[in-house]
C-alpha positions in Angstrom: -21.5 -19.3 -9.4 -22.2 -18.0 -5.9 -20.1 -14.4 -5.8 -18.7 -15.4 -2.3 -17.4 -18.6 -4.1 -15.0 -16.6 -6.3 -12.9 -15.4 -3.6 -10.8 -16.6 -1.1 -11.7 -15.4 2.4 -8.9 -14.6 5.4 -10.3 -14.4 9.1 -9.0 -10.4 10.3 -9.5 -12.0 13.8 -7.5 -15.0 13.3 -4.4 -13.3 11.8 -5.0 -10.4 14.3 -4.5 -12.8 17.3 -1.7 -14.4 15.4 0.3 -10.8 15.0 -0.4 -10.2 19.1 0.8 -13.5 19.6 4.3 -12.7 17.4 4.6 -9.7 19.3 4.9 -11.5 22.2 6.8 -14.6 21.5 10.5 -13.8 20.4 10.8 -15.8 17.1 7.7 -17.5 16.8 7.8 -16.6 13.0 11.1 -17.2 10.9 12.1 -14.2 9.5 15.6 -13.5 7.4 17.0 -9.7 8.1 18.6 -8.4 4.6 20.3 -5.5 6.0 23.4 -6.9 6.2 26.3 -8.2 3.6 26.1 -11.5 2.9 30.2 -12.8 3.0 31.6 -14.5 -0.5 28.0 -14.1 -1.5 27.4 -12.5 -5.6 24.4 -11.1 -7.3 24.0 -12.5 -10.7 23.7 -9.4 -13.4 21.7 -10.3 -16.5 21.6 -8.2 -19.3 18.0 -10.4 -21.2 15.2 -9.8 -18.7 14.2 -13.4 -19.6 17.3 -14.7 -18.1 15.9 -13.9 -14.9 13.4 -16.6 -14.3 15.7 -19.5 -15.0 15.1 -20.6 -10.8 11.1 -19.9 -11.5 8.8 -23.5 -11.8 5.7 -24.5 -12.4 3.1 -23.9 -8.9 5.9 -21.3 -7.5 4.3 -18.5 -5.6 5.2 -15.3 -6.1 5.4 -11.7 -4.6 5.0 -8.5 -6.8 6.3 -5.7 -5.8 3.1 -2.5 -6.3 2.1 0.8 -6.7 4.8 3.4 -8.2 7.5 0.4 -7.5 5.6 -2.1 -10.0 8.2 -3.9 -11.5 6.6 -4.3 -15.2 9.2 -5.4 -17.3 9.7 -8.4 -15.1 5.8 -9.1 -15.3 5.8 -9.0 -18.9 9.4 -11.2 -19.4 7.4 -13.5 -17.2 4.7 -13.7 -19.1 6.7 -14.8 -21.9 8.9 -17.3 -20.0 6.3 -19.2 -19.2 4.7 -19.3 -22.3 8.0 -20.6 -23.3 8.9 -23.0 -20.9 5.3 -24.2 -20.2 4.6 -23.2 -16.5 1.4 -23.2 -15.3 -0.3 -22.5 -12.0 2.2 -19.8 -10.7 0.1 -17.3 -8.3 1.5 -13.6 -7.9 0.9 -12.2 -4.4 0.4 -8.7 -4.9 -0.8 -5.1 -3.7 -1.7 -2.3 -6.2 -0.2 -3.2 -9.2 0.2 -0.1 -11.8 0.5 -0.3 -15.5 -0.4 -3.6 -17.9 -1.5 -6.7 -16.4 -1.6 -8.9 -19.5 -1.2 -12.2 -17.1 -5.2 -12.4 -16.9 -5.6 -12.3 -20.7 -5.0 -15.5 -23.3 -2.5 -17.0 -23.9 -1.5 -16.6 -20.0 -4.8 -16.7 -18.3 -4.3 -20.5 -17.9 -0.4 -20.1 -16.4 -0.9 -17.0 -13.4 -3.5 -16.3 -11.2 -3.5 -13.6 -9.2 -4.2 -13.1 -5.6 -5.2 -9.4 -4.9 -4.5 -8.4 -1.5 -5.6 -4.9 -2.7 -7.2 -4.1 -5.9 -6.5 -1.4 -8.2 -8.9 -0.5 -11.2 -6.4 -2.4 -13.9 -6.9 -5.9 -12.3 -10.8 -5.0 -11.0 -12.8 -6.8 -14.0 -10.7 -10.1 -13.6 -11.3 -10.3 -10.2 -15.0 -9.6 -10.4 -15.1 -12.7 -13.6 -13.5 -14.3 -10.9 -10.4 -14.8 -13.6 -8.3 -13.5 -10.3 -8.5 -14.0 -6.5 -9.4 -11.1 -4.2 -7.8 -11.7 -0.4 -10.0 -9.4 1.9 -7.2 -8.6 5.1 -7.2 -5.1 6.9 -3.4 -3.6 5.5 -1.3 -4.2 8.4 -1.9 -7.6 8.7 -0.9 -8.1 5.0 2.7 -8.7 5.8 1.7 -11.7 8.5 0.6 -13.9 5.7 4.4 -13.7 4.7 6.1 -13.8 7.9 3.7 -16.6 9.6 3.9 -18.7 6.3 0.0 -18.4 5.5 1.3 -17.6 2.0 4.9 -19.5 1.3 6.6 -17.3 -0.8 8.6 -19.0 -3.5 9.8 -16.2 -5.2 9.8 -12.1 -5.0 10.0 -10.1 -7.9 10.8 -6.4 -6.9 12.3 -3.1 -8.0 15.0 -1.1 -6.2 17.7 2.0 -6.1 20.7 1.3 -7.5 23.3 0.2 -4.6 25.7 2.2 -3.1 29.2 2.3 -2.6 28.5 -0.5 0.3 26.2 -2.8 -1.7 22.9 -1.1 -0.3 19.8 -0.8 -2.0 16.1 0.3 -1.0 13.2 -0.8 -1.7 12.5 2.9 -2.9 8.8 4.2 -3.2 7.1 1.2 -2.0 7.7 -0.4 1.4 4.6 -1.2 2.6 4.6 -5.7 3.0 7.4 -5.7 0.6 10.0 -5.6 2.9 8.1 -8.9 5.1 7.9 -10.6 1.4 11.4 -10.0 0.7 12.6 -11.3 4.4 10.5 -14.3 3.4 10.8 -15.3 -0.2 13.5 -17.9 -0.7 14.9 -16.3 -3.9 14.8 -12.5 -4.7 14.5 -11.2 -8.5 15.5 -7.3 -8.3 15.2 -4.3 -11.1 18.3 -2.0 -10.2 16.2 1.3 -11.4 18.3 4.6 -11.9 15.3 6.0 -11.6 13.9 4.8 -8.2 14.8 7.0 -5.2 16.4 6.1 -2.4 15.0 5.9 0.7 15.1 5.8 4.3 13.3 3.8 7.0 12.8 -0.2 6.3 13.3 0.0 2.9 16.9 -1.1 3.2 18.4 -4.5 1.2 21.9 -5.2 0.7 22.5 -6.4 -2.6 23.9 -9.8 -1.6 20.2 -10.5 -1.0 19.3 -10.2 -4.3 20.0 -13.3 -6.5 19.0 -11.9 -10.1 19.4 -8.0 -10.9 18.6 -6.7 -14.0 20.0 -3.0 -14.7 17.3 -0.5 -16.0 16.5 3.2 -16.1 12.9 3.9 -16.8 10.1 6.4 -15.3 8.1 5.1 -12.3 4.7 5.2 -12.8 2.5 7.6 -11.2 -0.1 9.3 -10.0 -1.1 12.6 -10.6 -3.1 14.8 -8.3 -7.0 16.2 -8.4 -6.1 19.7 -9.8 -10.0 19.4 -11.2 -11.6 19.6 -7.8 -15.2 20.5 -8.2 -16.4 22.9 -5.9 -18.2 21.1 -3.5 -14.6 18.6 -3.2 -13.2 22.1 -2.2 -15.6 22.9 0.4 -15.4 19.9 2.0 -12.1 20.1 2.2 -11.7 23.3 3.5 -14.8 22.7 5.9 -12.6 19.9 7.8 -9.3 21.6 7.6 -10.7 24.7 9.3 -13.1 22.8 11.7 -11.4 19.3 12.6 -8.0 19.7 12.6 -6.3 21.3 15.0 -3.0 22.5 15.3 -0.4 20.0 16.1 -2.2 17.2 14.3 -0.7 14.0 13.2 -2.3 13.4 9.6 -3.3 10.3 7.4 -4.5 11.0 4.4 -6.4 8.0 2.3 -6.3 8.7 -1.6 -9.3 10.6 -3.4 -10.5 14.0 -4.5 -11.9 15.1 -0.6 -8.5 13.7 0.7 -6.8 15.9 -1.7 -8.9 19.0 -0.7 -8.3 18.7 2.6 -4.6 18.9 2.1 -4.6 22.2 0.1 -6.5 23.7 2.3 -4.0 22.9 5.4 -1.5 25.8 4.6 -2.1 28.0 7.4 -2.1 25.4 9.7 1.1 25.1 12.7 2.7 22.0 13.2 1.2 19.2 11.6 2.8 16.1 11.8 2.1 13.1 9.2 1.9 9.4 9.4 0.3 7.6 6.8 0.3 4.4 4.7 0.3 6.6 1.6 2.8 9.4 0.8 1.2 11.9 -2.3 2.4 15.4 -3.6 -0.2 17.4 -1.6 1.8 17.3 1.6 5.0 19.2 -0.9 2.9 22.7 -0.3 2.6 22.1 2.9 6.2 21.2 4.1 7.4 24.2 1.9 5.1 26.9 3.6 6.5 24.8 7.1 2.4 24.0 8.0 3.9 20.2 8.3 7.0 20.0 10.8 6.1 17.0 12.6 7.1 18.8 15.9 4.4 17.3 18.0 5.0 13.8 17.0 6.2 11.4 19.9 7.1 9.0 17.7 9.9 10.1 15.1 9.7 13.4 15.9 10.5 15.9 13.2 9.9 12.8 10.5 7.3 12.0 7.7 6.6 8.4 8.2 5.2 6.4 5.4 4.7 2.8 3.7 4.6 3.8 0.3 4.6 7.1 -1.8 2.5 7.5 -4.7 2.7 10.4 -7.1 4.7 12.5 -9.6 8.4 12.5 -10.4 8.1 15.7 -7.5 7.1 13.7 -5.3 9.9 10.8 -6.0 12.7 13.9 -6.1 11.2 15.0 -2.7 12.0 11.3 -1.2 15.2 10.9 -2.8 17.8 10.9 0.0 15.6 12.8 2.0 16.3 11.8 6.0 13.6 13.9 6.8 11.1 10.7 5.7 11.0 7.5 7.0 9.4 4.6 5.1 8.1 1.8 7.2 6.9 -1.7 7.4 2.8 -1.5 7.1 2.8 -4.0 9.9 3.5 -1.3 12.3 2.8 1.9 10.4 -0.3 0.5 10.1 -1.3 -0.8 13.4 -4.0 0.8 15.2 -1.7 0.5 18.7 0.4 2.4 16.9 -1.5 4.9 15.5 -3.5 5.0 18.4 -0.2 7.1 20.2 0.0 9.9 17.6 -1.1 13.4 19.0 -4.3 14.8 18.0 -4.6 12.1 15.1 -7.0 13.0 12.0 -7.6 10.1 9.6 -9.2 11.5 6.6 -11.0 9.1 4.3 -13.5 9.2 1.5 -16.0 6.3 0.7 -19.0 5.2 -2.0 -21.8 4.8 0.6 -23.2 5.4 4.0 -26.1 4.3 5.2 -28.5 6.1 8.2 -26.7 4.2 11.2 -23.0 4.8 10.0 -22.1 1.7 8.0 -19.5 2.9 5.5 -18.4 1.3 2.3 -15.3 2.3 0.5 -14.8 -0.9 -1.1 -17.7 -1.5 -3.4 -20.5 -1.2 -5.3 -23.2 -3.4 -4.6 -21.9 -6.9 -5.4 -18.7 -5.1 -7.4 -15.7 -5.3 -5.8 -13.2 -1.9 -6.3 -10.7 -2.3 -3.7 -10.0 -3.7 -0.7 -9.5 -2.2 3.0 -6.6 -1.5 2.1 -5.0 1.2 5.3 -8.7 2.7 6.4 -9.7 0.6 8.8 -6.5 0.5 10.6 -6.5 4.6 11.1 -10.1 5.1 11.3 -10.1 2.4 14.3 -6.5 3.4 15.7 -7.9 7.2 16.0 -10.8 6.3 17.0 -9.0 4.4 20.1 -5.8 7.5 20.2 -4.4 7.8 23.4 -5.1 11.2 24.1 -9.3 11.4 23.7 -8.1 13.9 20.5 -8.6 11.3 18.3 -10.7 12.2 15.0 -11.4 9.5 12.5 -13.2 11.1 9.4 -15.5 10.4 6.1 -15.7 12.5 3.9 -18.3 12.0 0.7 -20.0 14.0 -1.6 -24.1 13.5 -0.7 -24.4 12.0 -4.3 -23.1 10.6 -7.4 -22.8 12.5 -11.0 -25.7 11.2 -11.8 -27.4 12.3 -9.2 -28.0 9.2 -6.9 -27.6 9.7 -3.2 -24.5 7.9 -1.6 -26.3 8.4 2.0 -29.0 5.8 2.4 -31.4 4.5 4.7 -29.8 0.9 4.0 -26.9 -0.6 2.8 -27.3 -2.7 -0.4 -28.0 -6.6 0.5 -25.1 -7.6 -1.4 -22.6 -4.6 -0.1 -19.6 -5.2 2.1 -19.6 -2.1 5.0 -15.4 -2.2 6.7 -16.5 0.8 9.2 -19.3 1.9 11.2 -20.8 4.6 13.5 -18.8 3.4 16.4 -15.5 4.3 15.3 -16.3 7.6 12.7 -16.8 11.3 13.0 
């Protein structure tokens, strides 16, 4: 089989016209706000996970909530529903997903299939059998295939905070298209998690939106950081904190060892500012020793704005309640016009190859997929474009592998897949 064959290809120019076109045209998407209280309207509360589904059929397509937020009891009391009740050919629409995904394995291979809109190293072999589908889409654009009806959600299946004394909930740790999926879907299957934070920012849902809520208290799964930097991760990283950022920076930090670096080596910086897709425990240091303030922003001054945070139960304490971050919808945290108006922006990304002329891949190895764009294209492109000329958009990479074999080459591989080049990178 043809490796191009396996997956399912979305035009980034297409949708990208389409999201100028939206921004333009009051409602020329549908969308369903769930900020508000829905009158003489209940949440069901079910005890058996099982219980859940009983709305779910047979061809239903269905969002998963990712990352930190991945909702893996529901995923597994799917698994079995389905096996009981004999569904087949339900797709889950999905970012990251953390933990077990035993969907892609018999006796439920033949029941899901999954569309990866970003792909973590758990679902990576089924989408390169070609047992799942791999949906390449720059990040911001991700939550267009929801609100244009590209992808007609049937179902969502998310977790959130417990509500409040006024029925509110957040989507917690994870904002980035879940909150277009969940304005979208036409029935909403919730985990009330004691242990989700709550957040601020677009994460908001009032419980009336949720049909199904389950009542749980379990760890969120994480991500811990790169205390085992080797040496030449830490001179990287301290060679571009102390030569391309600048005081008064707006950050964006992709994940990786040199991303990591970089961070820990920001602590006597002034005035740093951060927004990013991705929220992880190396900004903690630097908000304690008051390096990040986000003073200089123009856009949510004194605020961390994020998507999503991914990390340790620090990291989730840090969030909880915390005013001081704002969680966003990727369509516009993500938006290079966006990011494009952030002072002195620094986008600071690692990749797996670059070849003489600047051609960058960060999503694959040879004929391999890893990823996905995932959020780098949209900040290496938006500051690459900033407004202020003080735009730096950066790679980082180690000159070669552990075994030896140089990641800088005259040539990319035939089969590779580049998503940046020398026109937009420092």
């Amino acid at each position: 089989m043809n490796l191009l064959s396996r997956f399912v290809p979305v035009s980034s120019r297409t949708f990208h016209t389409n999201a100028t076109l939206s921004r333009r045209i009051p409602g020329s998407f549908e969308s369903h706000e769930c900020g508000y209280p829905i009158a003489g309207k209940t949440t069901k509360i079910v005890a058996n996970i099982t219980d859940a589904f009983n709305k779910i059929k047979s061809g239903d397509n269905i969002f998963v909530h990712g990352m930190a937020a991945t909702p893996t009891p529901l995923l597994d009391g799917l698994c079995e529903f389905a096996e009981a009740n004999d569904l087949k050919k339900l797709t889950l629409h999905h970012l990251h997903l953390e933990g077990p995904i035993k969907w892609t394995a018999s006796p439920y291979k033949d029941r899901f299939r999954s569309n990866s809109l970003f792909t973590g190293a758990n679902l990576r072999k089924a989408v390169n059998e070609g047992v799942a589908d791999f949906n390449s889409v720059f990040l911001h654009e991700v939550p267009l295939l929801f609100r244009s009806g590209s992808i007609k959600l049937n179902v969502a299946l998310i977790m959130v905070s417990p509500p409040d004394s006024f029925g509110y909930c957040t989507l917690g740790t994870s904002v980035d298209a879940s909150r277009a999926a969940i304005t979208q879907a036409d029935h909403i299957i919730a985990i009330s998690n004691k242990s989700m934070p709550r957040t601020f920012g677009d994460s908001v849902i009032h419980q009336s939106h949720i049909d199904v809520m389950i009542e749980m208290d379990f760890p969120l799964h994480q991500r811990h950081a790169n205390d085992d930097l080797t040496p030449e991760e830490r001179k990287i990283g301290k060679i571009i904190a102390e030569n391309l950022v600048d005081n008064g920076s707006t950050l964006q930090m992709g994940i990786g060892a040199i991303p990591d670096a970089a961070l820990s080596s920001l602590t006597n910086h002034k005035d740093l500012g951060i927004h990013t897709e991705m929220l992880s425990d190396g900004v903690l240091k630097l908000v304690d020793c008051n390096a990040i303030t986000n003073s200089k922003k123009t856009i949510f001054p004194g605020k961390i704005v994020t998507s999503f945070a991914y990390g340790t139960d620090k990291l989730y304490h840090f969030v909880n309640d915390n005013p001081s971050v704002f969680f966003g919808d990727v369509a516009w945290i993500n938006d290079p016009t966006t990011i494009r108006m952030m002072p002195k922006m620094v986008a600071i990304n690692s990749a797996v190859e670059i070849d003489l002329t600047g051609q960058v891949v960060s999503d694959s190895v040879g004929n391999r997929f890893l990823s996905g764009f995932g959020g780098q294209v949209d900040f290496i492109r938006g500051a690459a474009i900033a407004n202020d000329g003080l735009g730096k958009p950066i790679i980082a990479i180690l000159s070669a592998t552990k075994k030896g074999q140089s990641k800088i080459v005259p040539y990319l591989n035939e089969v590779s897949f580049f998503i940046s080049n020398d026109t937009l990178i420092t």
